[in-house]
PDB file with one MODEL, atoms N, CA, C and O in Angstrom:
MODEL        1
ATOM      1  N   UNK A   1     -13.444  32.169  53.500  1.00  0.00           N
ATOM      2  CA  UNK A   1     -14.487  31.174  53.620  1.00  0.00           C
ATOM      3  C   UNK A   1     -14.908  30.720  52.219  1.00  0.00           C
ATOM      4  O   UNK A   1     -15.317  31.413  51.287  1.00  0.00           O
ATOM      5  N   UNK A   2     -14.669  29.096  52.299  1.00  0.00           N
ATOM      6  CA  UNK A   2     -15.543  29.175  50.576  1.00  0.00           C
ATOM      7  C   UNK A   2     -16.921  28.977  50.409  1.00  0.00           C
ATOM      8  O   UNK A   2     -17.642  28.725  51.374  1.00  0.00           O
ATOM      9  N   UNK A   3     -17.336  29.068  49.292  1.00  0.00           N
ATOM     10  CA  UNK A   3     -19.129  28.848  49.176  1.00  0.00           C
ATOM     11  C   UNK A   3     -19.221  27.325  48.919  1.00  0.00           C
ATOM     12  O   UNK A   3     -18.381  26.712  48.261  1.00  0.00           O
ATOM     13  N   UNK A   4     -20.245  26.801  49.456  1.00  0.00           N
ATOM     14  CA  UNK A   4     -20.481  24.999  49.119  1.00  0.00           C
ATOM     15  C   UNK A   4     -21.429  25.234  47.705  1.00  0.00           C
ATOM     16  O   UNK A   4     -21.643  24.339  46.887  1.00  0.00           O
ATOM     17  N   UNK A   5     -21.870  26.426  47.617  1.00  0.00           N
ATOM     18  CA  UNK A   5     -22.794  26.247  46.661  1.00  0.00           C
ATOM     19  C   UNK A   5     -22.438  25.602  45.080  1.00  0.00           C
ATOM     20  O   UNK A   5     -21.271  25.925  44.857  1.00  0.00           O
ATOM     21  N   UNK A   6     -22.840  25.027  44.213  1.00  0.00           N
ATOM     22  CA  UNK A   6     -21.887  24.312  43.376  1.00  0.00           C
ATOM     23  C   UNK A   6     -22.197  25.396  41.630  1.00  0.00           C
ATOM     24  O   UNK A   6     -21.709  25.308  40.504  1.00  0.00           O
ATOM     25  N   UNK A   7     -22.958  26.073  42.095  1.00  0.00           N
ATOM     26  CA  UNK A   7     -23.336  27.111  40.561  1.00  0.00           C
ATOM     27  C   UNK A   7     -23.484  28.333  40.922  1.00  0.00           C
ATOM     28  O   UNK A   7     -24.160  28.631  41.907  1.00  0.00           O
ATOM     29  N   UNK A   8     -22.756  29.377  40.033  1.00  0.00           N
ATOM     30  CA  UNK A   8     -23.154  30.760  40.645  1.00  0.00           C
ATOM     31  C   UNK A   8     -23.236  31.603  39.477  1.00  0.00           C
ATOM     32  O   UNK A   8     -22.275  31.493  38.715  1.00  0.00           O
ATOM     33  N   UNK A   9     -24.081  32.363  39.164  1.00  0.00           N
ATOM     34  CA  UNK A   9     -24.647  33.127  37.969  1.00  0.00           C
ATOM     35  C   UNK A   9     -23.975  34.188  38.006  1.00  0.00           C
ATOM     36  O   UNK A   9     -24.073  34.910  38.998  1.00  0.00           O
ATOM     37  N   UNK A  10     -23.289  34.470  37.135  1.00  0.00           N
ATOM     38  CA  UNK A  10     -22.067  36.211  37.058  1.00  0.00           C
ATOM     39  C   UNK A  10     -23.196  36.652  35.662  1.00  0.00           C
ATOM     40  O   UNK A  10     -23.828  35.999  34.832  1.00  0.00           O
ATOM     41  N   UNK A  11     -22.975  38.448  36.038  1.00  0.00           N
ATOM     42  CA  UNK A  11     -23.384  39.399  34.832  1.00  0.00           C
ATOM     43  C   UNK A  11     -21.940  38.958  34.070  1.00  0.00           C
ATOM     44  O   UNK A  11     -21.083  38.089  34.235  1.00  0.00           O
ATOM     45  N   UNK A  12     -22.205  40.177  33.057  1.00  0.00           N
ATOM     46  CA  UNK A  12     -21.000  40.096  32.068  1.00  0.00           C
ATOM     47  C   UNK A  12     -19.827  40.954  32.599  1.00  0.00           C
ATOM     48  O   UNK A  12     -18.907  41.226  31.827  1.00  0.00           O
ATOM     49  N   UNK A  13     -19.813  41.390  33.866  1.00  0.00           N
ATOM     50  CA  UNK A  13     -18.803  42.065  34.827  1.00  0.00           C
ATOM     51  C   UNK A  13     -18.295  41.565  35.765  1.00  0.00           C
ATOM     52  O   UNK A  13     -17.468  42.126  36.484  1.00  0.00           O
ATOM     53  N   UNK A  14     -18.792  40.216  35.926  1.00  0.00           N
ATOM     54  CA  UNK A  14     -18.476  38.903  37.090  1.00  0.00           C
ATOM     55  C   UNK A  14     -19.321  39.347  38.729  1.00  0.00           C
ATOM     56  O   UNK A  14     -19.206  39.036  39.915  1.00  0.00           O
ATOM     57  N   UNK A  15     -19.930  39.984  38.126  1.00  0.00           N
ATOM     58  CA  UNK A  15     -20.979  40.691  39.432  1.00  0.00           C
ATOM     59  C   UNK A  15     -21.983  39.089  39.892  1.00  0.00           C
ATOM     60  O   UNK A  15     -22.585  38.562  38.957  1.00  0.00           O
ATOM     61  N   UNK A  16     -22.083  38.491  41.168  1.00  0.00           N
ATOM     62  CA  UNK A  16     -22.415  37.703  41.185  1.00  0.00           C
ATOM     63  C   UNK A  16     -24.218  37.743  41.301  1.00  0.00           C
ATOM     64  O   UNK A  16     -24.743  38.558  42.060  1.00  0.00           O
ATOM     65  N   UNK A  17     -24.714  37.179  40.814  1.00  0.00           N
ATOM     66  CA  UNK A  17     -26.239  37.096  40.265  1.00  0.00           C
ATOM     67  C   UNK A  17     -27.078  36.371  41.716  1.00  0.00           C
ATOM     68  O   UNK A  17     -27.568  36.977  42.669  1.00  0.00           O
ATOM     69  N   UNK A  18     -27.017  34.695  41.433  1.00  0.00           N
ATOM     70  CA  UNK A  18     -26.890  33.907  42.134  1.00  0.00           C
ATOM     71  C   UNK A  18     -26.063  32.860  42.667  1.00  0.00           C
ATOM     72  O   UNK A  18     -24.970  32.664  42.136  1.00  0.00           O
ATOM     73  N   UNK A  19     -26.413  32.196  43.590  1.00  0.00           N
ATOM     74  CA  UNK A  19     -25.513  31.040  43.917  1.00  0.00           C
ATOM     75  C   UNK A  19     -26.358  30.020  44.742  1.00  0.00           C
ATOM     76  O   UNK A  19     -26.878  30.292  45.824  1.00  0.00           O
ATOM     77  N   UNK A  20     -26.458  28.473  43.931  1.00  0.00           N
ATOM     78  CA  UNK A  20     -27.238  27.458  43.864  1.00  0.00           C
ATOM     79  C   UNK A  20     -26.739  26.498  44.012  1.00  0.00           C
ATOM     80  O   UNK A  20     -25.552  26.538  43.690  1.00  0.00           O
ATOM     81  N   UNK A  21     -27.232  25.150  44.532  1.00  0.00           N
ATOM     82  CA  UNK A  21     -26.926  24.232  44.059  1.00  0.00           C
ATOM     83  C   UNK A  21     -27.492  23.416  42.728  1.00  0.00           C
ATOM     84  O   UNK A  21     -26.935  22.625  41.967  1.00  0.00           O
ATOM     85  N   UNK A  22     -28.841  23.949  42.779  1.00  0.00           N
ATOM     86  CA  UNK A  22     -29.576  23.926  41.587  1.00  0.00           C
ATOM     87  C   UNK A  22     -29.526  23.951  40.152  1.00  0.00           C
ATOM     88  O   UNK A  22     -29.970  25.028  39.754  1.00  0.00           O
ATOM     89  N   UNK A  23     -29.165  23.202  39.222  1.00  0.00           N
ATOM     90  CA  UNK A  23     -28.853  23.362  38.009  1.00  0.00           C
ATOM     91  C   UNK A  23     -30.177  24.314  36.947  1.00  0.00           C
ATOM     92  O   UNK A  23     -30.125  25.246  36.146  1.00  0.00           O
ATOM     93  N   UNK A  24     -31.246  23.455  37.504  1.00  0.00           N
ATOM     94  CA  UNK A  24     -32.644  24.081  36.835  1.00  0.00           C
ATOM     95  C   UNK A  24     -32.865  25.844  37.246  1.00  0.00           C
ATOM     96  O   UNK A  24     -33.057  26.782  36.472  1.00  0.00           O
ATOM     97  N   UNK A  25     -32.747  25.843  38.818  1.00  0.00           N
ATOM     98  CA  UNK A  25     -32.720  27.350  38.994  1.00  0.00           C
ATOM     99  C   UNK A  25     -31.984  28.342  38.572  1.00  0.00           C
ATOM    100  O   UNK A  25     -32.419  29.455  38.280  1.00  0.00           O
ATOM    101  N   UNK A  26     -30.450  27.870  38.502  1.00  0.00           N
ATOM    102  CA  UNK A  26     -29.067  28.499  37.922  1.00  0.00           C
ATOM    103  C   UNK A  26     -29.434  28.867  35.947  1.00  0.00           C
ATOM    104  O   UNK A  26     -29.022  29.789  35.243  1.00  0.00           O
ATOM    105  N   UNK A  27     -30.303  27.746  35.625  1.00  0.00           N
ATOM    106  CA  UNK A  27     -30.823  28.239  33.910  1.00  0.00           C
ATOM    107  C   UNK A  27     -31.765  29.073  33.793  1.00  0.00           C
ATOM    108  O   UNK A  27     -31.858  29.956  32.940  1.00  0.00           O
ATOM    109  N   UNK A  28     -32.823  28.713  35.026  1.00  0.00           N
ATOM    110  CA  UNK A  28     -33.970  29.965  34.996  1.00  0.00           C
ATOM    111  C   UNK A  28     -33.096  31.364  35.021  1.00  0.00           C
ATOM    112  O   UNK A  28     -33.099  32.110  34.041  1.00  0.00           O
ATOM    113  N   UNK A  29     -32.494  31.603  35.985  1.00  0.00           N
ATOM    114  CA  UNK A  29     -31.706  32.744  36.190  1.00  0.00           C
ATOM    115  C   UNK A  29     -30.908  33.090  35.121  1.00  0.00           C
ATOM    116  O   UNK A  29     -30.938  34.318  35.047  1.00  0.00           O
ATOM    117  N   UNK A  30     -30.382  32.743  34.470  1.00  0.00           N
ATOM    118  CA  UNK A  30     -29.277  32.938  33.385  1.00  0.00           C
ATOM    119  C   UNK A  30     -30.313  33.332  32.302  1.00  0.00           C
ATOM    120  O   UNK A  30     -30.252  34.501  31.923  1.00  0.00           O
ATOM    121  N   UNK A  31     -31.177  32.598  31.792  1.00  0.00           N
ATOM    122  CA  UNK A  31     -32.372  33.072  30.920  1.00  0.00           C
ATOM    123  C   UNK A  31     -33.113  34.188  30.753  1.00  0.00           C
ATOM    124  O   UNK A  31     -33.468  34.759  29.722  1.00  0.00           O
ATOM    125  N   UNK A  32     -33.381  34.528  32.355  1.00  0.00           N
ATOM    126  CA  UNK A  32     -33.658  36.335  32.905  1.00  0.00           C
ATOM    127  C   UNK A  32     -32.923  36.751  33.059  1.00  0.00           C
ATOM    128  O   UNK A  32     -33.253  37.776  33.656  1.00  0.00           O
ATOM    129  N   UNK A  33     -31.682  36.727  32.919  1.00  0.00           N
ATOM    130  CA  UNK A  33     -30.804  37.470  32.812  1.00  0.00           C
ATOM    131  C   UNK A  33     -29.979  37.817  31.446  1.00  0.00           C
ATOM    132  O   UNK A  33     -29.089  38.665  31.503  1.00  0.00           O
ATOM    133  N   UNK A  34     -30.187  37.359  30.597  1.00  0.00           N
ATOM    134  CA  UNK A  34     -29.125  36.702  29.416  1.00  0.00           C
ATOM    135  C   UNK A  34     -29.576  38.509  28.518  1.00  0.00           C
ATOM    136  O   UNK A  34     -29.614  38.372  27.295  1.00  0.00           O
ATOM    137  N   UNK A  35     -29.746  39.344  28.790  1.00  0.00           N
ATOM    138  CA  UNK A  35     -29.647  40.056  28.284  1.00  0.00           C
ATOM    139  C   UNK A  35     -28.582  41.264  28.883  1.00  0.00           C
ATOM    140  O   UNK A  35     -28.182  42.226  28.227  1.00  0.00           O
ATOM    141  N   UNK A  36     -28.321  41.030  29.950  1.00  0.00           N
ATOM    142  CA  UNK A  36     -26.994  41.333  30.784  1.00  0.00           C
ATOM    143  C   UNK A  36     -25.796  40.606  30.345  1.00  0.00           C
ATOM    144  O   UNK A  36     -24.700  41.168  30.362  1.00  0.00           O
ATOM    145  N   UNK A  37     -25.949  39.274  29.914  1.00  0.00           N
ATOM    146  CA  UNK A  37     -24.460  38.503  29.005  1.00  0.00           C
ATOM    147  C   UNK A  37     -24.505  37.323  30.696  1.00  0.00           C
ATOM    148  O   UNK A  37     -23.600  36.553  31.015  1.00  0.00           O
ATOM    149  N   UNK A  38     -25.412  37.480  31.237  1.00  0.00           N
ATOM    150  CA  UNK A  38     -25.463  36.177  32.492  1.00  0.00           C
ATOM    151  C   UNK A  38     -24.803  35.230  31.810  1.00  0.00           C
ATOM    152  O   UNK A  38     -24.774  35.103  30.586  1.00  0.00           O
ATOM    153  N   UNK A  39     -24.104  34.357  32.880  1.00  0.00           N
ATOM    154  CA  UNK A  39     -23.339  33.256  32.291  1.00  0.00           C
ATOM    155  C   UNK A  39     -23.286  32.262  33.923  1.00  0.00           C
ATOM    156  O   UNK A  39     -23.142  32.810  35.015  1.00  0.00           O
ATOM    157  N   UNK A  40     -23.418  30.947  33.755  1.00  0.00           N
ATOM    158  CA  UNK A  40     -23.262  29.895  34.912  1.00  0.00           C
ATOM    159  C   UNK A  40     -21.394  29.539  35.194  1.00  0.00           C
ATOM    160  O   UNK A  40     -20.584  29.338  34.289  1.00  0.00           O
ATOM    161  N   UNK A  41     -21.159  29.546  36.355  1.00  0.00           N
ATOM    162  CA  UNK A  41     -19.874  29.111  36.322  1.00  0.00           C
ATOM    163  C   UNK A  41     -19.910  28.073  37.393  1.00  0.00           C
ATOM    164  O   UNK A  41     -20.151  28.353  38.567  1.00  0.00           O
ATOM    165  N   UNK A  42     -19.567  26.392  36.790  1.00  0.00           N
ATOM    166  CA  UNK A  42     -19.648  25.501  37.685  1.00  0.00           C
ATOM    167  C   UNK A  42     -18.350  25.313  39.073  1.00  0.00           C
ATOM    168  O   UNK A  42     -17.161  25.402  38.769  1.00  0.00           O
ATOM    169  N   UNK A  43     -18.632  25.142  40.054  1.00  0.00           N
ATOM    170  CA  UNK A  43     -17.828  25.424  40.625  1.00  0.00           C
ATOM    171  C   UNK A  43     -16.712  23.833  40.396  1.00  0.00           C
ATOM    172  O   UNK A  43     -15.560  23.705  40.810  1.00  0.00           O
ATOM    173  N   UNK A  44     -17.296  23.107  39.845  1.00  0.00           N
ATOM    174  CA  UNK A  44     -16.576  21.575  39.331  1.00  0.00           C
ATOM    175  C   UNK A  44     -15.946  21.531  38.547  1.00  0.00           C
ATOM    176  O   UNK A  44     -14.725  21.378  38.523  1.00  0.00           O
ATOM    177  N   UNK A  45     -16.841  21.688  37.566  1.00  0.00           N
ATOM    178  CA  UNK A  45     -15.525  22.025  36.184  1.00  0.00           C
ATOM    179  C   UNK A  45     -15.440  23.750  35.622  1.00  0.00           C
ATOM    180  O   UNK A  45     -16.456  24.028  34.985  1.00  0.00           O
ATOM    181  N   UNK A  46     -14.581  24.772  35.719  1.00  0.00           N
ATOM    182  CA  UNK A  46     -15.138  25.999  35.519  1.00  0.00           C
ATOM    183  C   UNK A  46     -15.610  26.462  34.016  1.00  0.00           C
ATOM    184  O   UNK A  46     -16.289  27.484  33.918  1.00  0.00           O
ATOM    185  N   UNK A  47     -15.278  25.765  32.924  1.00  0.00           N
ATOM    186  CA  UNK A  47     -15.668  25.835  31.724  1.00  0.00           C
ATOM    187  C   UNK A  47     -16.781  25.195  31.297  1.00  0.00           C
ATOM    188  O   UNK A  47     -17.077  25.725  30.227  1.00  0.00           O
ATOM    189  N   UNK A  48     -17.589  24.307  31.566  1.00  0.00           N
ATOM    190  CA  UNK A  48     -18.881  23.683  31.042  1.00  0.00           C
ATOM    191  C   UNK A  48     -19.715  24.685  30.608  1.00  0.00           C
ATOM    192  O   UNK A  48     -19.884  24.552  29.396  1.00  0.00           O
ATOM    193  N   UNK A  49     -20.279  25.574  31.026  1.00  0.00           N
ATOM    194  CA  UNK A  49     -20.986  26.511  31.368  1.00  0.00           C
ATOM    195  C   UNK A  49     -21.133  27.563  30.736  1.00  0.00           C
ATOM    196  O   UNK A  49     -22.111  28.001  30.131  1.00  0.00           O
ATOM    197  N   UNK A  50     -19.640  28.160  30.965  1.00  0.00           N
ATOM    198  CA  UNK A  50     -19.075  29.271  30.007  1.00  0.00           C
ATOM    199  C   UNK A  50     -19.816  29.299  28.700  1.00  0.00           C
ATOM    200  O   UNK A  50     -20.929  29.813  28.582  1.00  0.00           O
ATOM    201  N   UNK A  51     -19.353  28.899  28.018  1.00  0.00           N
ATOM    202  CA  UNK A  51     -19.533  28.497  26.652  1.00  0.00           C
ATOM    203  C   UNK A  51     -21.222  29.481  26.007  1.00  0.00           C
ATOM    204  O   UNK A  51     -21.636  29.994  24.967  1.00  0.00           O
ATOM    205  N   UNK A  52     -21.606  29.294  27.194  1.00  0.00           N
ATOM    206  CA  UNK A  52     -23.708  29.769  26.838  1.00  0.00           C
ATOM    207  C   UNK A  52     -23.572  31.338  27.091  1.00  0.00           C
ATOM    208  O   UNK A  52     -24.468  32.045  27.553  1.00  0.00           O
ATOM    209  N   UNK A  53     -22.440  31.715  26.754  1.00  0.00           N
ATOM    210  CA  UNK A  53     -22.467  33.687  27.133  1.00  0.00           C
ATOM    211  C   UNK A  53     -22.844  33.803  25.511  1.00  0.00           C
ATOM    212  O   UNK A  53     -22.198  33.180  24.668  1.00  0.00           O
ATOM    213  N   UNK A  54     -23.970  34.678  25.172  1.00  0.00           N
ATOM    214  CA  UNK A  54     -24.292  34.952  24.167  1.00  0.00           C
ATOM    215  C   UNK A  54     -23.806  36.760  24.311  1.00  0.00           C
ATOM    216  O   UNK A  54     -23.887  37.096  23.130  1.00  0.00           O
ATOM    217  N   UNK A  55     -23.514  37.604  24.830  1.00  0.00           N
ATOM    218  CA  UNK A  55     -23.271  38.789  24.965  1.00  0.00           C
ATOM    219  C   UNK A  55     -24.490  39.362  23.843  1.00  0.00           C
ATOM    220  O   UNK A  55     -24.624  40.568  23.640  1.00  0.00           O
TER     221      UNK A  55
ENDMDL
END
């Protein structure tokens, strides 16, 4: 089954966080999380996103 959701928040283990359609909620989350290495992965383009892993 796939997810419609279009953003989904992975730890730095690909453990899935959330899953949104929400761009604003998907940053809140990544922000509280970003000390775990949270990272957004668009389900559109899969690299946009990436890029904001600060580990």
């Amino acid at each position: 089954m796939k997810d419609k959701e279009r953003y989904t928040v992975y730890d730095n283990k690909k453990k899935v966080i959330l899953k949104t359609n929400e761009i604003s909620e998907a940053l809140k989350v990544r922000e509280e999380n970003k000390h775990i290495g949270a990272y957004i992965e668009d389900r559109k383009n899969k690299n946009k996103h990436r890029n904001d892993y600060i580990g």
